[in-house]
C-alpha positions in Angstrom: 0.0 0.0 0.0 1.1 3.5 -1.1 2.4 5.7 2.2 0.0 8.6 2.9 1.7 11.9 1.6 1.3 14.9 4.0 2.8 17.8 2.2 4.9 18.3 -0.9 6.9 21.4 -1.0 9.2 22.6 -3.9 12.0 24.7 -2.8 15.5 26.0 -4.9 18.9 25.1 -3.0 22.3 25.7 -4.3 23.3 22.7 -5.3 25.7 21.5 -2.6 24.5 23.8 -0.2 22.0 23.1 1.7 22.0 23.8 5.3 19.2 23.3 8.1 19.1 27.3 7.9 16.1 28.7 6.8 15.1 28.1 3.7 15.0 24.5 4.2 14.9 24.2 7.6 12.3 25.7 8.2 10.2 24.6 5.5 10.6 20.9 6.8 10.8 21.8 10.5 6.9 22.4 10.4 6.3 18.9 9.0 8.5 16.6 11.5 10.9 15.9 9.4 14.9 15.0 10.3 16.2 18.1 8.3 19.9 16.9 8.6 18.8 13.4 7.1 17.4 15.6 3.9 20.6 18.3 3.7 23.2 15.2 3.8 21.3 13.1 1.2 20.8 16.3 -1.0 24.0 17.7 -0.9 25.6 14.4 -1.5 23.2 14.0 -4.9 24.1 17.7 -5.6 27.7 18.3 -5.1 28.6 17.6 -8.9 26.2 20.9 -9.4 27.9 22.9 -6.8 27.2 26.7 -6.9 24.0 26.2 -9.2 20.8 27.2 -8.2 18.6 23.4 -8.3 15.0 23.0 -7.6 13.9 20.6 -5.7 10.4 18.4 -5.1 10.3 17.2 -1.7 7.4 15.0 -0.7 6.4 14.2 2.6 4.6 11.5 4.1 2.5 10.8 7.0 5.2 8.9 8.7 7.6 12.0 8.4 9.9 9.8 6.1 10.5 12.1 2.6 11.5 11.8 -1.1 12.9 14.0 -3.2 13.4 14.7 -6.9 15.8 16.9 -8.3 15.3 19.1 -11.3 16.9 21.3 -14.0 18.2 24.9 -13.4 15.9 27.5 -13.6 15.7 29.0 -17.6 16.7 32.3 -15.9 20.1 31.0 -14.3 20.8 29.3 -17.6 20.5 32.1 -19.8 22.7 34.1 -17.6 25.5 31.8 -17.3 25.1 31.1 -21.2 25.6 35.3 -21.9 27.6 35.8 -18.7 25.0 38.3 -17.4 25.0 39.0 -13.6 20.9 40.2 -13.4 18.5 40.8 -16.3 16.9 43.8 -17.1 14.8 46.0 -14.4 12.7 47.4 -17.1 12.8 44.7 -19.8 10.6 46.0 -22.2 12.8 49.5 -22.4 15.7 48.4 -21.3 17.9 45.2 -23.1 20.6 44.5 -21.6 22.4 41.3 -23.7 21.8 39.3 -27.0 21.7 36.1 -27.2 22.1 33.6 -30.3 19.9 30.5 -31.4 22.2 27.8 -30.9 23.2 29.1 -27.2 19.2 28.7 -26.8 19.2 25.4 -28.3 21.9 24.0 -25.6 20.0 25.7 -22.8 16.5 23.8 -24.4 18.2 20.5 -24.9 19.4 20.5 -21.1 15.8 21.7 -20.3 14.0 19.4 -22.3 12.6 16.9 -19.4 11.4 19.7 -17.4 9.8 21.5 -20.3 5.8 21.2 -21.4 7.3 21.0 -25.1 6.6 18.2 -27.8 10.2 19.1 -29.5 13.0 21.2 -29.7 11.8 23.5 -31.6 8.5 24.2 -28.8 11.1 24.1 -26.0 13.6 26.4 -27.8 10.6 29.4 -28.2 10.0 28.6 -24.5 13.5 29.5 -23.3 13.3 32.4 -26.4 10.5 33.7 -24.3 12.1 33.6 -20.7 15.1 35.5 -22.3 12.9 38.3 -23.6 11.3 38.7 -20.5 14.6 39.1 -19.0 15.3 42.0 -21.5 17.8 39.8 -23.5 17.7 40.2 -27.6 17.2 36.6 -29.5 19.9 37.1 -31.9 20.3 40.4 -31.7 16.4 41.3 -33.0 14.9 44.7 -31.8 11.7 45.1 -30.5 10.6 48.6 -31.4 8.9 49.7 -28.5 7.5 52.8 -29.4 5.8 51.2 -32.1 4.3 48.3 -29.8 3.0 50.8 -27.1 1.8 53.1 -30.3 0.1 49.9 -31.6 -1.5 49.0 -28.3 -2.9 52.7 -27.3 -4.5 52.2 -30.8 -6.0 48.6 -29.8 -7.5 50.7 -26.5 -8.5 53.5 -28.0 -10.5 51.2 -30.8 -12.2 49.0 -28.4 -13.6 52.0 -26.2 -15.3 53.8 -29.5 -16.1 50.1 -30.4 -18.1 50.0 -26.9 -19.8 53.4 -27.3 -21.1 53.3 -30.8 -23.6 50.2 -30.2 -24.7 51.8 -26.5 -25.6 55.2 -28.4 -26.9 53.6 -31.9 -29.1 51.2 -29.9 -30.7 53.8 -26.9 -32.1 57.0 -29.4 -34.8 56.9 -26.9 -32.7 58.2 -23.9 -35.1 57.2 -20.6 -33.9 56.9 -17.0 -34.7 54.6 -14.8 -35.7 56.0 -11.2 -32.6 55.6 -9.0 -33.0 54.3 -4.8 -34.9 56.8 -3.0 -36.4 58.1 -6.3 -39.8 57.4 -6.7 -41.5 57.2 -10.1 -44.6 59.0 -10.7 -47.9 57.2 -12.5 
Protein backbone atom coordinates (compact mmCIF):
# COMPACT_ATOMS: atom_id res chain seq x y z
CA UNK A 1 0.00 0.00 0.00
CA UNK A 2 1.07 3.52 -1.12
CA UNK A 3 2.41 5.68 2.19
CA UNK A 4 -0.03 8.61 2.92
CA UNK A 5 1.67 11.90 1.61
CA UNK A 6 1.27 14.94 3.97
CA UNK A 7 2.83 17.85 2.22
CA UNK A 8 4.85 18.32 -0.94
CA UNK A 9 6.93 21.41 -1.05
CA UNK A 10 9.17 22.62 -3.93
CA UNK A 11 11.99 24.74 -2.78
CA UNK A 12 15.50 25.99 -4.86
CA UNK A 13 18.92 25.10 -3.01
CA UNK A 14 22.30 25.73 -4.32
CA UNK A 15 23.29 22.69 -5.26
CA UNK A 16 25.73 21.49 -2.57
CA UNK A 17 24.55 23.76 -0.19
CA UNK A 18 22.02 23.10 1.70
CA UNK A 19 22.03 23.84 5.26
CA UNK A 20 19.18 23.27 8.10
CA UNK A 21 19.12 27.29 7.86
CA UNK A 22 16.12 28.74 6.84
CA UNK A 23 15.14 28.11 3.73
CA UNK A 24 15.02 24.48 4.19
CA UNK A 25 14.86 24.24 7.64
CA UNK A 26 12.33 25.74 8.24
CA UNK A 27 10.24 24.61 5.45
CA UNK A 28 10.63 20.86 6.79
CA UNK A 29 10.84 21.77 10.51
CA UNK A 30 6.88 22.39 10.43
CA UNK A 31 6.32 18.91 9.04
CA UNK A 32 8.48 16.65 11.49
CA UNK A 33 10.92 15.88 9.35
CA UNK A 34 14.95 15.02 10.29
CA UNK A 35 16.20 18.14 8.32
CA UNK A 36 19.92 16.94 8.63
CA UNK A 37 18.76 13.41 7.06
CA UNK A 38 17.44 15.61 3.94
CA UNK A 39 20.63 18.30 3.73
CA UNK A 40 23.18 15.18 3.78
CA UNK A 41 21.25 13.13 1.24
CA UNK A 42 20.83 16.32 -1.01
CA UNK A 43 24.02 17.69 -0.94
CA UNK A 44 25.59 14.40 -1.45
CA UNK A 45 23.18 13.99 -4.91
CA UNK A 46 24.08 17.68 -5.63
CA UNK A 47 27.73 18.26 -5.13
CA UNK A 48 28.60 17.61 -8.94
CA UNK A 49 26.20 20.87 -9.42
CA UNK A 50 27.92 22.88 -6.83
CA UNK A 51 27.17 26.75 -6.85
CA UNK A 52 23.96 26.15 -9.23
CA UNK A 53 20.78 27.17 -8.24
CA UNK A 54 18.62 23.40 -8.28
CA UNK A 55 15.02 23.00 -7.55
CA UNK A 56 13.92 20.60 -5.69
CA UNK A 57 10.41 18.39 -5.13
CA UNK A 58 10.28 17.17 -1.68
CA UNK A 59 7.39 15.04 -0.71
CA UNK A 60 6.37 14.22 2.60
CA UNK A 61 4.62 11.51 4.07
CA UNK A 62 2.52 10.77 6.99
CA UNK A 63 5.15 8.91 8.66
CA UNK A 64 7.59 11.99 8.39
CA UNK A 65 9.90 9.80 6.08
CA UNK A 66 10.50 12.08 2.63
CA UNK A 67 11.50 11.78 -1.14
CA UNK A 68 12.86 13.98 -3.17
CA UNK A 69 13.41 14.71 -6.86
CA UNK A 70 15.80 16.94 -8.31
CA UNK A 71 15.25 19.10 -11.27
CA UNK A 72 16.95 21.30 -13.97
CA UNK A 73 18.25 24.85 -13.43
CA UNK A 74 15.91 27.46 -13.57
CA UNK A 75 15.66 29.00 -17.61
CA UNK A 76 16.74 32.28 -15.94
CA UNK A 77 20.07 30.97 -14.33
CA UNK A 78 20.84 29.30 -17.59
CA UNK A 79 20.54 32.05 -19.80
CA UNK A 80 22.73 34.12 -17.60
CA UNK A 81 25.47 31.78 -17.26
CA UNK A 82 25.06 31.13 -21.17
CA UNK A 83 25.63 35.34 -21.86
CA UNK A 84 27.55 35.83 -18.68
CA UNK A 85 25.02 38.26 -17.38
CA UNK A 86 24.96 39.04 -13.55
CA UNK A 87 20.94 40.19 -13.42
CA UNK A 88 18.50 40.81 -16.32
CA UNK A 89 16.94 43.78 -17.10
CA UNK A 90 14.81 45.96 -14.39
CA UNK A 91 12.67 47.40 -17.09
CA UNK A 92 12.79 44.70 -19.78
CA UNK A 93 10.62 45.97 -22.24
CA UNK A 94 12.84 49.53 -22.39
CA UNK A 95 15.68 48.36 -21.35
CA UNK A 96 17.90 45.16 -23.10
CA UNK A 97 20.61 44.47 -21.63
CA UNK A 98 22.38 41.30 -23.72
CA UNK A 99 21.78 39.29 -27.02
CA UNK A 100 21.70 36.06 -27.15
CA UNK A 101 22.10 33.56 -30.27
CA UNK A 102 19.85 30.51 -31.39
CA UNK A 103 22.21 27.79 -30.94
CA UNK A 104 23.20 29.11 -27.19
CA UNK A 105 19.15 28.68 -26.84
CA UNK A 106 19.19 25.36 -28.28
CA UNK A 107 21.88 23.99 -25.58
CA UNK A 108 19.97 25.65 -22.79
CA UNK A 109 16.47 23.81 -24.41
CA UNK A 110 18.20 20.47 -24.95
CA UNK A 111 19.39 20.52 -21.07
CA UNK A 112 15.80 21.70 -20.27
CA UNK A 113 14.00 19.39 -22.27
CA UNK A 114 12.63 16.91 -19.38
CA UNK A 115 11.43 19.66 -17.37
CA UNK A 116 9.76 21.54 -20.32
CA UNK A 117 5.76 21.18 -21.43
CA UNK A 118 7.25 21.02 -25.13
CA UNK A 119 6.56 18.21 -27.76
CA UNK A 120 10.18 19.11 -29.52
CA UNK A 121 13.04 21.24 -29.71
CA UNK A 122 11.83 23.48 -31.58
CA UNK A 123 8.49 24.21 -28.78
CA UNK A 124 11.11 24.10 -25.98
CA UNK A 125 13.63 26.37 -27.81
CA UNK A 126 10.57 29.35 -28.23
CA UNK A 127 10.03 28.61 -24.48
CA UNK A 128 13.48 29.55 -23.26
CA UNK A 129 13.27 32.42 -26.38
CA UNK A 130 10.49 33.66 -24.34
CA UNK A 131 12.07 33.56 -20.75
CA UNK A 132 15.07 35.51 -22.30
CA UNK A 133 12.88 38.28 -23.63
CA UNK A 134 11.28 38.65 -20.50
CA UNK A 135 14.56 39.07 -18.95
CA UNK A 136 15.34 42.03 -21.49
CA UNK A 137 17.82 39.76 -23.53
CA UNK A 138 17.68 40.17 -27.61
CA UNK A 139 17.19 36.62 -29.51
CA UNK A 140 19.95 37.10 -31.94
CA UNK A 141 20.29 40.41 -31.74
CA UNK A 142 16.35 41.25 -32.96
CA UNK A 143 14.94 44.75 -31.77
CA UNK A 144 11.70 45.13 -30.51
CA UNK A 145 10.58 48.65 -31.44
CA UNK A 146 8.85 49.73 -28.49
CA UNK A 147 7.50 52.83 -29.43
CA UNK A 148 5.78 51.19 -32.06
CA UNK A 149 4.27 48.34 -29.81
CA UNK A 150 2.99 50.84 -27.11
CA UNK A 151 1.84 53.15 -30.26
CA UNK A 152 0.08 49.87 -31.61
CA UNK A 153 -1.48 49.04 -28.27
CA UNK A 154 -2.85 52.67 -27.33
CA UNK A 155 -4.51 52.16 -30.79
CA UNK A 156 -6.03 48.63 -29.76
CA UNK A 157 -7.48 50.70 -26.48
CA UNK A 158 -8.48 53.47 -27.96
CA UNK A 159 -10.53 51.18 -30.82
CA UNK A 160 -12.19 48.96 -28.41
CA UNK A 161 -13.58 51.96 -26.16
CA UNK A 162 -15.34 53.79 -29.46
CA UNK A 163 -16.09 50.08 -30.40
CA UNK A 164 -18.11 49.96 -26.94
CA UNK A 165 -19.78 53.39 -27.28
CA UNK A 166 -21.06 53.27 -30.84
CA UNK A 167 -23.57 50.18 -30.22
CA UNK A 168 -24.66 51.79 -26.53
CA UNK A 169 -25.65 55.19 -28.42
CA UNK A 170 -26.94 53.59 -31.93
CA UNK A 171 -29.06 51.18 -29.87
CA UNK A 172 -30.74 53.83 -26.94
CA UNK A 173 -32.09 57.00 -29.40
CA UNK A 174 -34.79 56.89 -26.86
CA UNK A 175 -32.65 58.15 -23.85
CA UNK A 176 -35.15 57.19 -20.61
CA UNK A 177 -33.93 56.88 -17.03
CA UNK A 178 -34.69 54.56 -14.78
CA UNK A 179 -35.67 55.95 -11.17
CA UNK A 180 -32.57 55.56 -8.99
CA UNK A 181 -33.00 54.30 -4.82
CA UNK A 182 -34.87 56.77 -2.98
CA UNK A 183 -36.39 58.14 -6.25
CA UNK A 184 -39.83 57.44 -6.67
CA UNK A 185 -41.45 57.16 -10.10
CA UNK A 186 -44.63 58.97 -10.71
CA UNK A 187 -47.91 57.21 -12.55
Amino acid sequence: MAKEIKAKLKLQIPGGGATPAPPVGSALGQYGVNIMDFVQAFNNDTSSRQGEIVPVEITIYEDNSFSYTTKTAPASYLIKKAIGLNSGSPEPHKEKVANITTPQLETIAEAKMEDLNANDLAAAVKIIAGTARSMGVTVDGEEIDVAASNEAAENRVSEEATASEEPASEAGESEETAPTEGEVEEN
